[in-house]
gemmi code that builds the backbone of each chain (N, CA, C; Angstrom):
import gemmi

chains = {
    "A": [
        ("UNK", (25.128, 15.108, -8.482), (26.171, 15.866, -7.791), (27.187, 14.932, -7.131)),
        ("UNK", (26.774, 13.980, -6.434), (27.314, 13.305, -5.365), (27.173, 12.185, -5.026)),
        ("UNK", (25.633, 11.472, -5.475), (24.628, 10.486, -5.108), (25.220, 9.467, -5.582)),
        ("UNK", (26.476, 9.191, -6.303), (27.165, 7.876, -5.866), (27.734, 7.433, -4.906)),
        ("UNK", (27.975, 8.790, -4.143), (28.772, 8.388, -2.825), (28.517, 7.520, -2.272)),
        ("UNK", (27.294, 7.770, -1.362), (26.275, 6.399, -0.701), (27.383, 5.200, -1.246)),
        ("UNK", (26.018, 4.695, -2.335), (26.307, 3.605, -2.960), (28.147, 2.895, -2.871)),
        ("UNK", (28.837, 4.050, -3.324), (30.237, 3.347, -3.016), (30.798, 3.279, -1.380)),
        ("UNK", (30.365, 3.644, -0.403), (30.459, 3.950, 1.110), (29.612, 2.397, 1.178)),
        ("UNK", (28.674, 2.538, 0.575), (27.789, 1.249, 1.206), (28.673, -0.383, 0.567)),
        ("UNK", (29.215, -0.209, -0.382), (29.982, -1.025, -1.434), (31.470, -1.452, -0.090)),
        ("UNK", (32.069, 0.216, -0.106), (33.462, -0.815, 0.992), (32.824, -1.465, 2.544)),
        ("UNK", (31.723, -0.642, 2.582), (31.563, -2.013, 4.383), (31.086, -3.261, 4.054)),
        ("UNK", (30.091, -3.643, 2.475), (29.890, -4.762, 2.567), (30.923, -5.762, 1.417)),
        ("UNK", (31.955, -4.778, 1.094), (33.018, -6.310, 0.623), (33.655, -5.977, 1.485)),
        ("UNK", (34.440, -5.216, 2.802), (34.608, -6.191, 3.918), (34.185, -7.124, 4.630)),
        ("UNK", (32.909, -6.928, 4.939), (31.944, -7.854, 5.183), (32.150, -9.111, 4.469)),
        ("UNK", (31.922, -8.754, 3.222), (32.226, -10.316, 2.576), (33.585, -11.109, 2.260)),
        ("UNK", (34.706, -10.249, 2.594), (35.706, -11.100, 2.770), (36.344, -11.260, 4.046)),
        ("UNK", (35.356, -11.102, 5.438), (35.364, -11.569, 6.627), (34.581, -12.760, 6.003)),
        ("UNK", (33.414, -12.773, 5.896), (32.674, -14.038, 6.092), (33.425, -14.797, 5.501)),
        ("UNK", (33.786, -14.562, 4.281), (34.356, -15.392, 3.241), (35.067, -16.454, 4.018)),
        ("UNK", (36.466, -15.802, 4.919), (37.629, -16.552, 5.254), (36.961, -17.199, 6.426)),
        ("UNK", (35.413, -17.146, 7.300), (35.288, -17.542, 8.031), (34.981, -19.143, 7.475)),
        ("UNK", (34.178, -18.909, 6.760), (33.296, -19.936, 5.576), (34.745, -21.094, 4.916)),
        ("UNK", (35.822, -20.561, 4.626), (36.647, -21.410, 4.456), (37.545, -21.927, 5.559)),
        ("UNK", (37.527, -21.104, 6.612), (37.920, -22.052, 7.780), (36.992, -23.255, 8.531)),
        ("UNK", (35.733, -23.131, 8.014), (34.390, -23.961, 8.450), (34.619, -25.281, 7.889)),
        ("UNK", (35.007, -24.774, 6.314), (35.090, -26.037, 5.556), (36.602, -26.860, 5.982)),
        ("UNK", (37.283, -26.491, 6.008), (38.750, -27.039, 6.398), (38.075, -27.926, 8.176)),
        ("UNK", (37.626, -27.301, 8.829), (37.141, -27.573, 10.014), (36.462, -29.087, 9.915)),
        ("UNK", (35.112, -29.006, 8.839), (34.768, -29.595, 8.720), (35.187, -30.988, 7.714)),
        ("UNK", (36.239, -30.837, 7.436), (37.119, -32.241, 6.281), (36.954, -33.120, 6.700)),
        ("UNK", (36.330, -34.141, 5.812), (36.641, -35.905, 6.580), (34.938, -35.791, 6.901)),
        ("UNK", (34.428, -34.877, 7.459), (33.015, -34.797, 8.212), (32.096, -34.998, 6.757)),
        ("UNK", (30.563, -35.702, 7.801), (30.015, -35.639, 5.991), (29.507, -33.938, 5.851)),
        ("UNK", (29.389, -34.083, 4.830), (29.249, -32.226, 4.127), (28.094, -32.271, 4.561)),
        ("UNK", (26.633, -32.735, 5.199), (25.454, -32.200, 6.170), (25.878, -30.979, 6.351)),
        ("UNK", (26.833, -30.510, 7.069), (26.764, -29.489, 8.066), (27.022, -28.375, 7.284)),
        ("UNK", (27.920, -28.344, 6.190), (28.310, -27.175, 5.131), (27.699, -26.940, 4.379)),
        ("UNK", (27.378, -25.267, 4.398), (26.400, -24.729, 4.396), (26.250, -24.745, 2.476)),
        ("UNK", (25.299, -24.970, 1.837), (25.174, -25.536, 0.430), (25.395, -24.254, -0.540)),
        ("UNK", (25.145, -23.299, -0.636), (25.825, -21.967, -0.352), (25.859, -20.613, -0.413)),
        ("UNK", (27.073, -20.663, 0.106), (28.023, -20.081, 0.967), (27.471, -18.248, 0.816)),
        ("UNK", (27.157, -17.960, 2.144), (26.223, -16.319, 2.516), (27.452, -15.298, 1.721)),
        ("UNK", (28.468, -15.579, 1.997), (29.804, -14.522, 1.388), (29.462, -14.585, -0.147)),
        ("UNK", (29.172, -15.707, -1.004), (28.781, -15.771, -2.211), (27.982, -14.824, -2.715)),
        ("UNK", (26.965, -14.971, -1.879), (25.581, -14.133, -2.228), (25.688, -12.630, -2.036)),
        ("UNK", (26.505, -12.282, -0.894), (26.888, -10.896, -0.587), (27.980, -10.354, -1.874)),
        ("UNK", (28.494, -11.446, -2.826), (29.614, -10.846, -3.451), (28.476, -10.238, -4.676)),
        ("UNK", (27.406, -10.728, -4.822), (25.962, -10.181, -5.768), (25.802, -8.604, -5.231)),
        ("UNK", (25.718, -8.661, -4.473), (25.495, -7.158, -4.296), (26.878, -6.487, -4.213)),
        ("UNK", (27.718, -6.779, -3.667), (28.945, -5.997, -4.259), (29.487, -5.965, -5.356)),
        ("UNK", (28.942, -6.649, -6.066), (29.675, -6.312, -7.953), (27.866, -5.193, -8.316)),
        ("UNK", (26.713, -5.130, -7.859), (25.809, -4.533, -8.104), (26.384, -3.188, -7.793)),
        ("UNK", (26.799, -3.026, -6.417), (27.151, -1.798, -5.882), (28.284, -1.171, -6.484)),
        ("UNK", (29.419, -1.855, -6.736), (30.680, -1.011, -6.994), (30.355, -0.781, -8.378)),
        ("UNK", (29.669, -1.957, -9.248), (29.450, -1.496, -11.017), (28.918, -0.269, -10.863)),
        ("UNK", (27.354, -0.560, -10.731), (27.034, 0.783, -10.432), (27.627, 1.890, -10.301)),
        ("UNK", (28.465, 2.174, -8.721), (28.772, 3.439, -8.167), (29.802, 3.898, -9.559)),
        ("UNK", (30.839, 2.528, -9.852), (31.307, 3.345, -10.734), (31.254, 3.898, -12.161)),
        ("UNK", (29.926, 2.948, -12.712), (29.261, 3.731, -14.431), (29.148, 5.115, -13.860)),
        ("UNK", (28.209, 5.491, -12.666), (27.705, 6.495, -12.279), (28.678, 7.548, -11.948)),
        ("UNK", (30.194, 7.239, -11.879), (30.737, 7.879, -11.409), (31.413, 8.765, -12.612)),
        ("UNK", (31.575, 7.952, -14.117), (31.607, 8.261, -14.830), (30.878, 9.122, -15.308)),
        ("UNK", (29.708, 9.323, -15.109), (28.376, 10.359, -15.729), (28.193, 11.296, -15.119)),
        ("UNK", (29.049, 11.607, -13.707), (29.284, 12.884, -13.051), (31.053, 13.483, -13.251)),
        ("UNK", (31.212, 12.630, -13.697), (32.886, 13.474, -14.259), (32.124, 13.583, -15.994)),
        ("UNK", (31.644, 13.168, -16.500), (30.962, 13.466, -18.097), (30.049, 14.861, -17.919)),
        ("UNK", (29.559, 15.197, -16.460), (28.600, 16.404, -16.460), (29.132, 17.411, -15.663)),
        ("UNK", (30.655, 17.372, -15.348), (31.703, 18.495, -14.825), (31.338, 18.081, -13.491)),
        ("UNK", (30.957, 16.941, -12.427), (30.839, 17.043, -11.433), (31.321, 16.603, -9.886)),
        ("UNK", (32.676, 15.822, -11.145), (33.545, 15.439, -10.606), (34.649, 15.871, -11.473)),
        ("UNK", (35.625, 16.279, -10.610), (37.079, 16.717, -10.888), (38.586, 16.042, -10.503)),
        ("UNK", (39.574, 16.069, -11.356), (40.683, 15.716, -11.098), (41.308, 16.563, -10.108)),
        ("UNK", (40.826, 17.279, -9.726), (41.693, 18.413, -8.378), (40.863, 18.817, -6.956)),
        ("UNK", (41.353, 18.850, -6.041), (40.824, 19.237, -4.972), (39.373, 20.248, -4.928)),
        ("UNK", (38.633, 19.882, -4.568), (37.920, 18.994, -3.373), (37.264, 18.090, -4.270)),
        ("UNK", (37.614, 17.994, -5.655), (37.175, 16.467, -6.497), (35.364, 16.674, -6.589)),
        ("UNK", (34.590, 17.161, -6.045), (33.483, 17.656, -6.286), (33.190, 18.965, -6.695)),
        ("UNK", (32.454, 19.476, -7.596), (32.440, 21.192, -8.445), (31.339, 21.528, -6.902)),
        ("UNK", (30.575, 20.882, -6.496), (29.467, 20.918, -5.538), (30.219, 21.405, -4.470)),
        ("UNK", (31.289, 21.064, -4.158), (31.926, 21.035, -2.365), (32.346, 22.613, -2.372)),
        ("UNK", (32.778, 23.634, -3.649), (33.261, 24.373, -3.569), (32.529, 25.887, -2.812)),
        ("UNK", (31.107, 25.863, -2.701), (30.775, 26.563, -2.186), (29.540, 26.536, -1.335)),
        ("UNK", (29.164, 27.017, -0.070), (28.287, 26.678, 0.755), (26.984, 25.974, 0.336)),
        ("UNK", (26.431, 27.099, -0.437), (24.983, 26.771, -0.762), (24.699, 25.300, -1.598)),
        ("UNK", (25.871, 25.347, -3.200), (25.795, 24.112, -3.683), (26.340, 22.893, -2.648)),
        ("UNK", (26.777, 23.132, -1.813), (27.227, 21.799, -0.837), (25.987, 21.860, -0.049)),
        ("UNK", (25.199, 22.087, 1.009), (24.080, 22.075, 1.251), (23.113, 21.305, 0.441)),
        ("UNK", (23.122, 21.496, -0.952), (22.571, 20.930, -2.261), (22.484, 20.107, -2.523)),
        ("UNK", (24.193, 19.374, -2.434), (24.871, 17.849, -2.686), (24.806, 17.419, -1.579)),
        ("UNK", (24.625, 17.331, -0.341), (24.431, 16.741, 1.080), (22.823, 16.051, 0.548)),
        ("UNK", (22.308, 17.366, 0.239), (20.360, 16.884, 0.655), (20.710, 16.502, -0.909)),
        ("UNK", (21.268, 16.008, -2.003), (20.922, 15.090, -3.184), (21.641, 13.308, -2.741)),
        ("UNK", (22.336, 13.700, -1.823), (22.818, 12.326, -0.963), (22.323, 11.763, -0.647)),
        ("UNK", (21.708, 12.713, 0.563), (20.648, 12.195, 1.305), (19.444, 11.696, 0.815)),
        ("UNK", (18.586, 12.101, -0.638), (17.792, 11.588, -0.904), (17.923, 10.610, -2.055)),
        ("UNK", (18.078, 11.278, -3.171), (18.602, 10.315, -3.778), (19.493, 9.197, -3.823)),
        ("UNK", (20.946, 9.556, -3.282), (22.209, 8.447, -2.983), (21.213, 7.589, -1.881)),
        ("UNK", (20.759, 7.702, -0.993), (19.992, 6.839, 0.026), (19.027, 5.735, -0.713)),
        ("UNK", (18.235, 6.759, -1.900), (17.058, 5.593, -2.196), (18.045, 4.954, -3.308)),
        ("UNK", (18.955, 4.934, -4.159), (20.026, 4.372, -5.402), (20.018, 3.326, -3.821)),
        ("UNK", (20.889, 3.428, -3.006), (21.774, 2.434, -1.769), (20.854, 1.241, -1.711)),
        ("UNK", (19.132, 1.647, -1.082), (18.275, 1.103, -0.455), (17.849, 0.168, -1.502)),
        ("UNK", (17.317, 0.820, -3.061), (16.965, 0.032, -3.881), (17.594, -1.287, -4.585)),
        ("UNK", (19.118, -1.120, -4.479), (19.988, -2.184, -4.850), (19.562, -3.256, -3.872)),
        ("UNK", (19.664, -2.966, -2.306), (20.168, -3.387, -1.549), (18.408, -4.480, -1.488)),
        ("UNK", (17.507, -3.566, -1.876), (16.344, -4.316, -1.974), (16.290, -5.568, -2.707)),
        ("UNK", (16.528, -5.493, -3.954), (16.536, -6.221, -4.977), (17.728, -7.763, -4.655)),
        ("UNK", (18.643, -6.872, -4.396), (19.613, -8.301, -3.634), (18.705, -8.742, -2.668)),
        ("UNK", (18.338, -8.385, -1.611), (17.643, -9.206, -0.546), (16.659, -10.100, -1.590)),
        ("UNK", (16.033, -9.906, -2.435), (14.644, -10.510, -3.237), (15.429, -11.512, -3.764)),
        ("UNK", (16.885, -11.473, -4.535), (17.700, -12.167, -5.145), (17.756, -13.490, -4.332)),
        ("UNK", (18.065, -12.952, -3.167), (18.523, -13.913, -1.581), (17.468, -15.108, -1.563)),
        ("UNK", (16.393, -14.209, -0.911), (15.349, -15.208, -1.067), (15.186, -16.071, -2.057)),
        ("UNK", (14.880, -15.765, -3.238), (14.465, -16.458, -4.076), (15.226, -17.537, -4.271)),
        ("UNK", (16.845, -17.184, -3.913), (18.068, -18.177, -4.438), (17.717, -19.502, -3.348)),
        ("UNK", (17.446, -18.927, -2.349), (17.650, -19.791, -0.993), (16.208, -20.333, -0.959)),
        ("UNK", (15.124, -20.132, -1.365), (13.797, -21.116, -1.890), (13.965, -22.281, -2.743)),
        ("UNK", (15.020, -21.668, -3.875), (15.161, -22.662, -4.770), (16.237, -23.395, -4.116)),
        ("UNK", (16.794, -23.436, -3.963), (17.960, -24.333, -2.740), (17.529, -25.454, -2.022)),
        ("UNK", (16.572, -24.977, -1.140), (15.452, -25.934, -0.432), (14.556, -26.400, -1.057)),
        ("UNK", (14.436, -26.311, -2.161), (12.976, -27.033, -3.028), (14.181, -28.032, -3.592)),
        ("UNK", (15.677, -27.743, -3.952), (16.034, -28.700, -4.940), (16.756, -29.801, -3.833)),
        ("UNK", (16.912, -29.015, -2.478), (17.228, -30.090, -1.522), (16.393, -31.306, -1.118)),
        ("UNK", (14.732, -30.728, -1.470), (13.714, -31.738, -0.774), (13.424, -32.961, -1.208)),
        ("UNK", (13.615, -33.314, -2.383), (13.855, -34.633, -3.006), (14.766, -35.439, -2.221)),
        ("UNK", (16.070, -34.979, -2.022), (16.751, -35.379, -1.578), (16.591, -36.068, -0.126)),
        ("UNK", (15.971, -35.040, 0.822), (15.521, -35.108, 1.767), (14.777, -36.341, 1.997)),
        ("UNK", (13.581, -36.121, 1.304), (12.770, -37.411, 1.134), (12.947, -38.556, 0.769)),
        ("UNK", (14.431, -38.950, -0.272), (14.561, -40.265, -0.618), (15.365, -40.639, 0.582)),
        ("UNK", (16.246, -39.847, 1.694), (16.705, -40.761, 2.785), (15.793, -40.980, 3.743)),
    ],
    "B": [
        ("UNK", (17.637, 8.400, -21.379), (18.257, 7.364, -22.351), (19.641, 6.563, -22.111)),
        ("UNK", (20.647, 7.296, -21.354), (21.547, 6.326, -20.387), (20.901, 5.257, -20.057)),
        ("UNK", (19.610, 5.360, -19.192), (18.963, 4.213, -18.297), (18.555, 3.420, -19.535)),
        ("UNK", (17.936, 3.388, -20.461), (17.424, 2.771, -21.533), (18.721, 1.610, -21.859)),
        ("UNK", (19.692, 2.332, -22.187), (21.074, 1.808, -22.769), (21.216, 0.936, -22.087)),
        ("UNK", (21.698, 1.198, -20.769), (22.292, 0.369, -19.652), (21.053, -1.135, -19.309)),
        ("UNK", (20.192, -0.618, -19.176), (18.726, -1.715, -19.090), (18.982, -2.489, -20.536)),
        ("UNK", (19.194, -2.420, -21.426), (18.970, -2.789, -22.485), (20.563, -4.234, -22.163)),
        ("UNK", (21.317, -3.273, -21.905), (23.204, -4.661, -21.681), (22.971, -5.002, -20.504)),
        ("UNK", (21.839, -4.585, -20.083), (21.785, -5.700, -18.746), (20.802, -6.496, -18.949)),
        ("UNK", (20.108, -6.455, -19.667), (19.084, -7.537, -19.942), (20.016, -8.823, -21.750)),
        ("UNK", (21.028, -8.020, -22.064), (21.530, -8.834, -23.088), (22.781, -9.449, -22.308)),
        ("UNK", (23.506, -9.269, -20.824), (24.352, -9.872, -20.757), (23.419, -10.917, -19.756)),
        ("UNK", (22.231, -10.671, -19.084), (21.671, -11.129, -18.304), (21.112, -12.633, -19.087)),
        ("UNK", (20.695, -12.620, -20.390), (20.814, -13.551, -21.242), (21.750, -14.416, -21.440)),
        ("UNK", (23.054, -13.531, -21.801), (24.342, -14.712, -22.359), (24.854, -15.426, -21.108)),
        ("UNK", (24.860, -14.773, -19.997), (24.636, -15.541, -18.252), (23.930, -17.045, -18.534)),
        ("UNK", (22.588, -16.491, -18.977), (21.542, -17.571, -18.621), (22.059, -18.811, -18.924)),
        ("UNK", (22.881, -17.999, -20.772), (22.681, -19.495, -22.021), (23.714, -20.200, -21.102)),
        ("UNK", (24.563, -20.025, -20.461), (26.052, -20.606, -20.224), (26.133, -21.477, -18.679)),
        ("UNK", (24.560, -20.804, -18.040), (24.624, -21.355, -16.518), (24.059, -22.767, -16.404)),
        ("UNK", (25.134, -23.271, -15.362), (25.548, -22.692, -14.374), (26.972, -22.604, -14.635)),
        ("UNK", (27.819, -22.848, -15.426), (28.878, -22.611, -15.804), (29.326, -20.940, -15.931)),
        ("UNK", (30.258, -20.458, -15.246), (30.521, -19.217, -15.626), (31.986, -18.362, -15.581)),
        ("UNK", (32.342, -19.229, -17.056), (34.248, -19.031, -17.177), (34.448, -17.597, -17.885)),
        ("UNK", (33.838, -17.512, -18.314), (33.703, -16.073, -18.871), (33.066, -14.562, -17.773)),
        ("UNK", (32.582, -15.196, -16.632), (32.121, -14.005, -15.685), (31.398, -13.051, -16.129)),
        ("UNK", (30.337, -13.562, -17.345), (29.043, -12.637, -17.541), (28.409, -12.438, -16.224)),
        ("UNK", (28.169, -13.005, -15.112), (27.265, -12.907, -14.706), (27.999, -11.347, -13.596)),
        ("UNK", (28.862, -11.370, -13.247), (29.732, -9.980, -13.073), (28.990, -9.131, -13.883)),
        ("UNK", (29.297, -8.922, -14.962), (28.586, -7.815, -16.082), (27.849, -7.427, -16.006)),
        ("UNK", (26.750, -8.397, -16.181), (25.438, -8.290, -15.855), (25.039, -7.832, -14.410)),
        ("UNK", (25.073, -8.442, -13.289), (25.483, -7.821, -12.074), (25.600, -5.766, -12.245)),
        ("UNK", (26.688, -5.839, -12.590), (27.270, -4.326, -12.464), (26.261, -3.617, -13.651)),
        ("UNK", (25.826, -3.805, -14.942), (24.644, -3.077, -15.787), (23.631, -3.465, -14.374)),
        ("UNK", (23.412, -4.149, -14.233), (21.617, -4.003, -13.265), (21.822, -3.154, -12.142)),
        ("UNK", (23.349, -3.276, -11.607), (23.012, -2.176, -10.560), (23.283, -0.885, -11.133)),
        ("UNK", (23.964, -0.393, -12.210), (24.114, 1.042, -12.898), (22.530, 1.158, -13.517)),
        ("UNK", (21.747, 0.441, -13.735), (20.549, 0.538, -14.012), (19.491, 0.770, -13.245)),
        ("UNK", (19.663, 0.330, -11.665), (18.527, 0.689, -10.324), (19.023, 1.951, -10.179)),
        ("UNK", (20.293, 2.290, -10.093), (20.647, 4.028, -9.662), (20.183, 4.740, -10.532)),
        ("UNK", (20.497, 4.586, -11.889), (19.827, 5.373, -13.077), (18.049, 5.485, -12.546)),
        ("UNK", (17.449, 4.375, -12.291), (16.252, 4.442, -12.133), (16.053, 5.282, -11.277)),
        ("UNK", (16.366, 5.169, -9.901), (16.094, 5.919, -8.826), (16.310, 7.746, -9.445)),
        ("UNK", (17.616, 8.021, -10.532), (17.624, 9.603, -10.735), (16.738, 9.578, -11.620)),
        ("UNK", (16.060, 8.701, -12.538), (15.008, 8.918, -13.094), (14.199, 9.249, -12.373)),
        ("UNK", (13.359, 8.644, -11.516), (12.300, 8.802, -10.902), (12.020, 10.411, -9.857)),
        ("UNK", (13.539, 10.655, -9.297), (13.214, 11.998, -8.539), (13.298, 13.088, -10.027)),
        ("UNK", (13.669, 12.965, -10.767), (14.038, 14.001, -12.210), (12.483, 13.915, -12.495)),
        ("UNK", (11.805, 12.978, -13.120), (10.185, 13.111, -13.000), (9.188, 13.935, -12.392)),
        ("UNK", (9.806, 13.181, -10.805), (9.040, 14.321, -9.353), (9.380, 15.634, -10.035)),
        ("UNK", (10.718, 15.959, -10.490), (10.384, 17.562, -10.512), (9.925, 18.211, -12.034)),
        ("UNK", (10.212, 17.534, -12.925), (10.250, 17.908, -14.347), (8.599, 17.625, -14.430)),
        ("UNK", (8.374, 16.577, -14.316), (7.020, 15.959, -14.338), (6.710, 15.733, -15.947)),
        ("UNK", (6.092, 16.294, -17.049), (5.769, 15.665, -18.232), (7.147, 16.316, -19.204)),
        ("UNK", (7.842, 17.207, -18.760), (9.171, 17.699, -19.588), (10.233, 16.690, -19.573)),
        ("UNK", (9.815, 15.896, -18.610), (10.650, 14.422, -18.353), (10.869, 13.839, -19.639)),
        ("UNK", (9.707, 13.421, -20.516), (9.562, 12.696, -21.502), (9.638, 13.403, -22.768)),
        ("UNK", (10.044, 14.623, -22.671), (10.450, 15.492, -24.122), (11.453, 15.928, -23.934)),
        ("UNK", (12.859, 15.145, -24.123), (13.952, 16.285, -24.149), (14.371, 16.462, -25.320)),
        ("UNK", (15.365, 17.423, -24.858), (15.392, 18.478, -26.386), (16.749, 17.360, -27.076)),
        ("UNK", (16.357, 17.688, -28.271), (17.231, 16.890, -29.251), (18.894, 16.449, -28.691)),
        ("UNK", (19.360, 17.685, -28.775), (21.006, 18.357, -28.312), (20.833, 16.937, -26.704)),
        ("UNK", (20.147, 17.134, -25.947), (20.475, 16.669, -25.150), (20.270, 14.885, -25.108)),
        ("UNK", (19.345, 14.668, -25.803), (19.029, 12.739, -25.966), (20.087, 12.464, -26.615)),
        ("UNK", (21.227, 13.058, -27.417), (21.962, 12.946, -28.617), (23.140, 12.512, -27.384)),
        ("UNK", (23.356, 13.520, -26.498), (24.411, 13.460, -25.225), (23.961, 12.489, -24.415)),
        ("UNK", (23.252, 12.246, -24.282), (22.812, 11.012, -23.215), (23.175, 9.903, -23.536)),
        ("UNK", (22.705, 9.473, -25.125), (22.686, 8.057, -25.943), (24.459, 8.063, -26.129)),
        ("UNK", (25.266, 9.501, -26.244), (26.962, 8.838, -26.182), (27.205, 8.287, -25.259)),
        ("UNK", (26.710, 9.586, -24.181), (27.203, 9.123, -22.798), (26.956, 7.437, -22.204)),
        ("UNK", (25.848, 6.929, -22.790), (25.138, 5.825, -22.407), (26.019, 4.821, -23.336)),
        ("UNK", (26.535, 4.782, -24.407), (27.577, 4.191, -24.578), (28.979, 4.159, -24.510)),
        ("UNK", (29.438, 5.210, -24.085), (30.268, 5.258, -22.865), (30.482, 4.472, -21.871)),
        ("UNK", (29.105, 4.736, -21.231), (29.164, 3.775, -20.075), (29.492, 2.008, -20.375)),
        ("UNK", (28.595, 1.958, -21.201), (28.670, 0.772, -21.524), (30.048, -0.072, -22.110)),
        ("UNK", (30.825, 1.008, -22.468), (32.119, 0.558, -22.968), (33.148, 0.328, -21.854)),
        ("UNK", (32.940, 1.377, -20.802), (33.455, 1.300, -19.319), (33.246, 0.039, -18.546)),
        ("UNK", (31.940, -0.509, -18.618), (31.390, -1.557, -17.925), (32.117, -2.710, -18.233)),
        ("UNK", (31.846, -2.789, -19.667), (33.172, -4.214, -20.341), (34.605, -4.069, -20.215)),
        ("UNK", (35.238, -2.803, -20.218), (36.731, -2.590, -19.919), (36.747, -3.047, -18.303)),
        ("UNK", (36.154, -2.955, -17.393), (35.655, -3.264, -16.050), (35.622, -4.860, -16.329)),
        ("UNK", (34.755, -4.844, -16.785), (34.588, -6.833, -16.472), (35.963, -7.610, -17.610)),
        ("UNK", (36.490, -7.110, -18.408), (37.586, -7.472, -18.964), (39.051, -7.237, -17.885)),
        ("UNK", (38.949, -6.813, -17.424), (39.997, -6.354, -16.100), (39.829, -7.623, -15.200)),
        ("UNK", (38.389, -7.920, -14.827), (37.918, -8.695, -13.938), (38.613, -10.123, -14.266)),
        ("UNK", (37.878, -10.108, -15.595), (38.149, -11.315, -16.341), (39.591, -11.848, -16.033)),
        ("UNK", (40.686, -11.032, -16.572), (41.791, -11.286, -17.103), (42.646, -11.402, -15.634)),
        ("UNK", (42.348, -10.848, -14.750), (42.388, -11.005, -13.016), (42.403, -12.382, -12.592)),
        ("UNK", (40.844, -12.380, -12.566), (40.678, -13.710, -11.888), (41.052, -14.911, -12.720)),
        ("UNK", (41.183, -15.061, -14.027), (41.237, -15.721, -15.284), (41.004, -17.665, -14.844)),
        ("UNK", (39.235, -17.323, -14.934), (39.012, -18.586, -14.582), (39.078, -19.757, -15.366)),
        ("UNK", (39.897, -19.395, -16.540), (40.393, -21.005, -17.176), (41.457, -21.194, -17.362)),
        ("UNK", (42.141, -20.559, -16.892), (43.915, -20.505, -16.241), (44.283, -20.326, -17.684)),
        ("UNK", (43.974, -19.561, -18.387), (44.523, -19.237, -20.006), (46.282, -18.642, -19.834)),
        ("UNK", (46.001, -17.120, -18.788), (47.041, -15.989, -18.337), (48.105, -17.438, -17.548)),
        ("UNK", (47.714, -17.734, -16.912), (48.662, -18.972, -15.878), (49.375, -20.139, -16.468)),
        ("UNK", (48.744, -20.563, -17.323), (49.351, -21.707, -18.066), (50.048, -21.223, -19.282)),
        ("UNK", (49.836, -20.136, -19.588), (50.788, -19.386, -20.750), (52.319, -18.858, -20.102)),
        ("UNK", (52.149, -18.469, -18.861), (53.242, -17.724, -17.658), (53.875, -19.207, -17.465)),
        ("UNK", (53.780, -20.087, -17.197), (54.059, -21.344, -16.788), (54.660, -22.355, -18.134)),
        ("UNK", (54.394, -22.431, -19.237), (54.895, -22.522, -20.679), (56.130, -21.697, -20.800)),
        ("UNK", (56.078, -20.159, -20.356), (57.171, -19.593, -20.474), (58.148, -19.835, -19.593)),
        ("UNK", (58.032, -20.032, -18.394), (59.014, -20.536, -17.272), (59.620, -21.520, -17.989)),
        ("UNK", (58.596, -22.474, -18.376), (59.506, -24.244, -18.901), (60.735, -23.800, -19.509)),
        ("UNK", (59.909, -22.958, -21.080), (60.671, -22.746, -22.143), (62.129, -22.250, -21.745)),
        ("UNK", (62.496, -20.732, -20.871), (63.415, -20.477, -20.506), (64.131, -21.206, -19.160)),
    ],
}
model = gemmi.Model(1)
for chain_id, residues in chains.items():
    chain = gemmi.Chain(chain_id)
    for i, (resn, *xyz) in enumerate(residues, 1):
        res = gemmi.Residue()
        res.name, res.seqid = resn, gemmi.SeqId(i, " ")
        for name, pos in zip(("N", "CA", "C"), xyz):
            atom = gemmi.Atom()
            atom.name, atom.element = name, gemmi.Element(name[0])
            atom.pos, atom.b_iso = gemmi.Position(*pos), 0.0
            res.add_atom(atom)
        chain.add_residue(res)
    model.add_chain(chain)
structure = gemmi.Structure()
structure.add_model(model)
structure.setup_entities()
């Protein structure tokens, strides 16, 4: 009905998010010029957040396609067939709520696992390094 | 069978990613990216469609696997018009830029 919504709601707060960090992350580095690169961060958290925002917006929008393919999205006002009358809106709220929530949560899972794993291997390929100074 | 489709170009762009990394001028890994997440949402409406269908889940009627498997390449044709947009955007081997820049000289 609806259950991309989430997913694309959750998509614009975190590529703002990531193009705050982003410009913070390149003012760090400018900050840091001339300095030895120790301190810059090997990388960059905005990077990793841009993983889940190409997860999220692809997503929301194949999906968005397969509800205008099943009449459930429209080119005309209120753009949902669901919004038009009480009961089916009631319907599409609680298919939001459950479904669009667990689609949001499950991406958002899998990136976090992504995270980790990226940032294990990071520090395992740093530790050599570590050890020969 | 959407989810099948989509799992299926996300595990073949998730490959051509692999062969090319860490290099990535072509922005498979975008692609791939966007099939895996059209593939966890698919999963997730799989899984509540189950809860309610329960074993009718796994028999659908002809007419309708026939609509799914277009629709599912559909999608998939959407996904690459998407990452070809991306592509030609960001155009990380300055192909679009140095062709725009050839033409400046010329005229």
């Amino acid at each position: 009905m609806a259950c991309f919504l989430i997913p694309t709601t959750e998509a614009i707060v975190t590529t703002i998010l990531q193009r705050v960090l982003s410009s913070k992350e390149k003012n760090m580095e400018i900050h840091h010029e001339g300095d030895s690169s120790e301190n810059l961060p090997k990388s960059g958290f905005s990077r990793k957040l841009k993983w889940l925002n190409n997860m999220l917006w692809g997503g929301s929008a194949l999906l968005a396609l397969e509800h205008v393919w099943h009449g459930e999205v429209v080119p005309w006002f209120p753009f949902l067939t669901a919004a038009s009358d009480s009961s089916s809106r009631s319907e599409m709220f609680h298919e939001m709520a459950t479904v669009g929530v667990t689609m949001a949560l499950l991406v958002t899972a899998v990136w976090v696992g992504m995270v980790v794993v990226s940032s294990r291997l990071e520090k395992k390929a740093d530790k050599p390094v570590e050890e020969k100074n | 069978m959407t989810l099948l489709i989509s799992i299926f170009a996300a595990i073949i762009a998730t490959i051509a990613w692999y062969k090319n990394a860490p290099k990535d001028d072509w922005k498979i890994g975008t692609l791939a990216l966007m099939y895996w997440g059209a593939s966890l949402m698919w999963m997730c409406d799989a899984i509540f469609e189950y809860a309610e269908a329960k074993e009718e889940f796994f028999q659908p009627a002809v007419a309708d696997m026939l609509n799914d498997t277009f629709l599912g390449f559909t999608v998939i044709a959407l996904g690459l018009l998407i990452w070809l947009a991306v592509l030609l955007i960001k155009d990380p081997k300055g192909v679009i830029k140095n062709a725009l820049k050839k033409n400046e000289n010329e005229n």
